[in-house]
Steps between C-alpha positions, in 0.01 A plus 500: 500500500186333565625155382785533782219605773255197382843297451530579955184495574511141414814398660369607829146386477663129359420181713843505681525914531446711745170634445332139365123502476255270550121467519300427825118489587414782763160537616364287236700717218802401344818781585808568392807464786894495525600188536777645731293694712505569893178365650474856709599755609643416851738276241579830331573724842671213721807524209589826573636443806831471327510836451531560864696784504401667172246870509159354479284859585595823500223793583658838534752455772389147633671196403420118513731194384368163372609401891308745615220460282433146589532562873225713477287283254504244716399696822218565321387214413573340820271791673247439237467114581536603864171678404374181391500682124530150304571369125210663308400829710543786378675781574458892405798717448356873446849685490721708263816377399658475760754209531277313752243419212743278361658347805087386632423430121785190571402474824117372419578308127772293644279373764203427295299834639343721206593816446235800401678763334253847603515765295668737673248812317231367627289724701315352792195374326736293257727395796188364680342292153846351456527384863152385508530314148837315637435430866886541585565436855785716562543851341835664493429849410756822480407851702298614226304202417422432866277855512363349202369205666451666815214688300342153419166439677498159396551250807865334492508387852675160398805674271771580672686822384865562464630830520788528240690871590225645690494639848518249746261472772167527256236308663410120357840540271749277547865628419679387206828501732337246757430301191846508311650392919350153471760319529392145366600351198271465151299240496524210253157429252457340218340709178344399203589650195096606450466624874424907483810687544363812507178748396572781306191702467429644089460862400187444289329781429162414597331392816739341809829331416516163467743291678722299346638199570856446412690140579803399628486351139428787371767762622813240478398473148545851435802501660592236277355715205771753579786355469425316219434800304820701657724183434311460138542872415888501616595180256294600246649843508877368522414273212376750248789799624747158460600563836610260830263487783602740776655272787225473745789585802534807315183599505420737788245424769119605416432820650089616431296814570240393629245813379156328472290383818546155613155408499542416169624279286753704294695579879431183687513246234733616285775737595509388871454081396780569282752727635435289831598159338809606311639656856403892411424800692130669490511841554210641625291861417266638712347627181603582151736874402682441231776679697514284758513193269806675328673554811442138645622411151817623565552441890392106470612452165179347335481282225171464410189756567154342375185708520252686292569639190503844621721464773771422279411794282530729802801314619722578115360869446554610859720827476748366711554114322834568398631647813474148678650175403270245368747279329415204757149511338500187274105497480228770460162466392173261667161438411173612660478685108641504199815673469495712192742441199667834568526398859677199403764700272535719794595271733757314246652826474535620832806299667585098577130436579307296252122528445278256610121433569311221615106461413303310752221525744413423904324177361804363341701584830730717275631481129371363241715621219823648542729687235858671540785691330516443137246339448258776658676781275469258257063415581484812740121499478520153612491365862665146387413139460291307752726338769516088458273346710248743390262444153320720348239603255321807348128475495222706335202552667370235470775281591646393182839484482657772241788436294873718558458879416146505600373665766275360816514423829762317680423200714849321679494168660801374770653447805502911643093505421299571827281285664276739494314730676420495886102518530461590158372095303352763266783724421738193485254308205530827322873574502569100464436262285609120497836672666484792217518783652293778338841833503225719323766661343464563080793338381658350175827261459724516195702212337764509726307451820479845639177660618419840440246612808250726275287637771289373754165358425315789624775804494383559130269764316259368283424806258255449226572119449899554511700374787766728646736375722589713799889358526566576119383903505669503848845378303459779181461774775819405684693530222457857558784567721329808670212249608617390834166288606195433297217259594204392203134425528190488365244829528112451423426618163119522438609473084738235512447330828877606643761782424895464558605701811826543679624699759858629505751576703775716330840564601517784663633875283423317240235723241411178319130588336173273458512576112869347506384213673168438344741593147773228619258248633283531065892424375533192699144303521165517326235816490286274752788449763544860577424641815201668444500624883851613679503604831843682659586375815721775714625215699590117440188292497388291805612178514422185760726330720623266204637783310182479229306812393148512684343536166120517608546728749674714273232470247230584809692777557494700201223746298504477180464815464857604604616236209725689234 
């Protein structure tokens, strides 16, 4: 099977394919790039003006074709450089996913004008760091976010502010339907491939975010990423069943869920990039119910639904699954964290809908590694092989490079790597270098190419000399089916420096004990990777805007002293 998947690979990475390599020196570093690749992104949204008449947006009862779509863009951007907002200004989009994040997103990166994703969680104190760090000079903001700022003591006089579905009338807001009336057409510019597309701010865990910098480059590359590994994963797949390709005017139209905020990358950059270049509809949610997502399923006919691992969970043991038809789903699964081998299974098992994950970060402006079908039943504790114009290595502390089937950390070098980060020289040496970018993720790579993300560098207990790896005690526990959310971390041991905790969330009537899980957990992994703590949670655990368990402040949160 794998001789067939290394046997494509190489037909479409050859010099005459369609996803040909070749080696180029960026910013004094050399980097991986397609051969065949767009210069940017206005040459990936100009395109799709075939699709003129085709569903581009759908949010609840609203509607927008491609027609439609580019109308507006472009009365954007003609207000915008009627503004005199130019190629390399920036400008801040604070908004929930509503379709307009999208249509301004194309609006600003096809006319050279930056884009600053805001975190749409942040409270006002966040909102006003972010705007200071990036300087935008027009904010579009939603109702909510707009009290936000409005709280803001910080002195903004020269940003203007856009008032995306708000109350009109607000004083110093301009109207987002006085904008969208311009009537002028886009302007033409000229973009580099290294000009900043966009600034995604990080979720670290420490201190303020950092913003990163993410290229034109750099997000046409991922695009690129994607459908080599869908086209590499279909042919390899058809080759090893002994199958013919699927015609590709049978195949039906991309249809995507769009269930994770558009601030990032795993929204923006890859389902909307994607589903927007092969002529698909986005379907918007406000936020995430996993009845919602099964109703939209069936109304819109979705193919493909990419999120965090738990939505997809929710999404296949919702009570009423099999009362709606998913058979248009073709994909399930995402990234954000690993999906668990039994989630994998699941998913295989449920319907059409294959599963799928991508591993990747906001400083490789998406994926990194992708894996699909088979092959992830086949590796499901794998996230795939590094995407082409990407190498890799696994280092030990001190930087050596370690050997396949060891463990250390990964370091990727390519085209989708960030600049950097905005106002941060420091924080960019750090995370980068001679183009390596440091993932701080444990990993290790087996003989076939395909990484196994351990853990992250710092989501591990050190107890009494032994590493324990968050991710791995995380995967025994979910193979208890009454488990329906668990989340692993370290607890200060004054013996052994750190004790295995983990707070669960169990289904609910289910009488599933501590002894039976402690009992389960000593069948399946060493004395020393026990929980030693266990907290029940009466309710599922807290989670940020991403989707990802807000592990410290669940550890902050708890006494020891209530742990079974």
């Amino acid at each position: 099977m794998y001789k067939i998947y290394k046997e494509v690979w190489e037909e479409l990475t050859e010099k005459d394919g369609p996803f040909s390599v070749k080696e180029i020196e960026v910013r004094g570093s050399p980097m991986r790039i397609y051969d065949k690749a767009p210069s940017n992104l206005r040459d990936i949204w100009q395109p799709t003006k075939e699709f003129a008449a085709s569903e581009y947006l759908v949010f609840e009862d609203q509607r927008w074709t491609y027609d439609q779509a580019h109308q507006e863009v472009s009365s954007v951007a003609s207000w915008l450089r009627n503004q005199g907002i130019s190629k390399g200004d920036r400008v801040a989009i604070a908004m929930r996913n509503y379709p307009e994040w999208i249509l301004i997103y194309w609006a600003c990166v096809t006319t050279g004008i930056v884009v600053v994703g805001m975190n749409a969680w942040w409270v006002a104190d966040e909102m006003e760091y972010g705007l200071s760090d990036s300087k935008p000079k027009v904010l579009f903001a939603d109702s909510e976010r707009l009290q936000r700022f409005f709280e803001i003591n910080s002195d903004f006089a020269g940003m203007k502010v856009v008032g995306v579905r708000t109350e009109k009338g607000q004083p110093s807001v301009i109207d987002y339907q006085e904008v969208k009336e311009s009537s002028a057409a886009s302007p033409e510019v000229d973009i580099e491939p290294d000009h900043d597309a966009c600034i995604f701010y990080t979720s670290g865990t420490t201190g303020y975010p950092k913003g990163a910098q993410l290229t034109h480059r750099g997000c046409v590359h991922n695009i690129m990423n994607l459908a080599f590994a869908g086209q590499l994963s279909l042919s390899a797949t058809c080759r090893t069943q002994m199958v013919p390709e699927p015609n590709p005017k049978d195949t039906p139209t991309p249809s995507a869920l769009v269930t994770t905020p558009m601030f990032h990358v795993t929204a923006n950059n890859c389902v909307a990039h994607m589903t927007t270049i092969a002529g698909g509809k986005l379907v918007h949610m406000y936020r995430w119910d996993a009845s919602e997502a099964l109703r939209l399923i069936e109304r819109e006919k979705i193919t493909s639904m990419s999120g965090v691992p738990v939505m997809s969970r929710e999404l296949l043991s919702h009570p009423e699954f099999k009362k709606y038809d998913t058979s248009s789903l073709l994909n399930l699964g995402g990234g954000g964290a690993q999906l668990q081998p039994d989630l994998v299974e699941k998913i295989d098992s449920s319907g059409e809908a294959r599963p799928s994950t991508g591993y990747g970060m906001t400083e490789t402006c998406g994926i990194i590694t992708s894996i699909a079908g088979i092959f992830f039943l086949d590796k499901p504790e794998s996230c795939g092989p590094a995407m082409p114009v990407f190498e890799t290595k696994i280092v030990n502390a001190d930087g050596t490079e370690q050997p396949n089937g060891h463990d250390g950390e990964l370091w990727v070098r390519g085209a989708p790597v960030i600049k950097g980060y905005i106002n941060r020289p420091d924080a960019t040496r750090e995370a980068i270098t001679d183009g390596w970018l440091h993932t701080g993720d444990v990993a290790r790579c087996d003989e076939e190419g395909f990484i196994f993300i351990v853990d992250r560098v710092k989501d591990m207990v050190l107890r009494g000399g032994e590493n324990i790896y968050c991710s791995e005690v995380e995967t025994t526990l979910h193979k208890i089916s009454e488990i329906s959310e668990c989340s692993v971390f370290g607890v200060p041991d004054d013996r052994l420096g750190e004790e295995v905790g983990a707070v669960i969330y169990i289904v609910p009537g289910s009488t599933k004990t501590v002894t039976e899980i402690r009992e389960f957990c000593f069948s399946h992994m060493a004395k020393h990777k026990v929980p030693k703590y266990i907290w029940f949670n009466e309710s599922p655990l807290p989670r940020n805007a991403n989707g990802k368990f807000l592990k410290r402040e669940l550890r902050e949160s708890l006494d020891l002293k209530n742990a079974l």
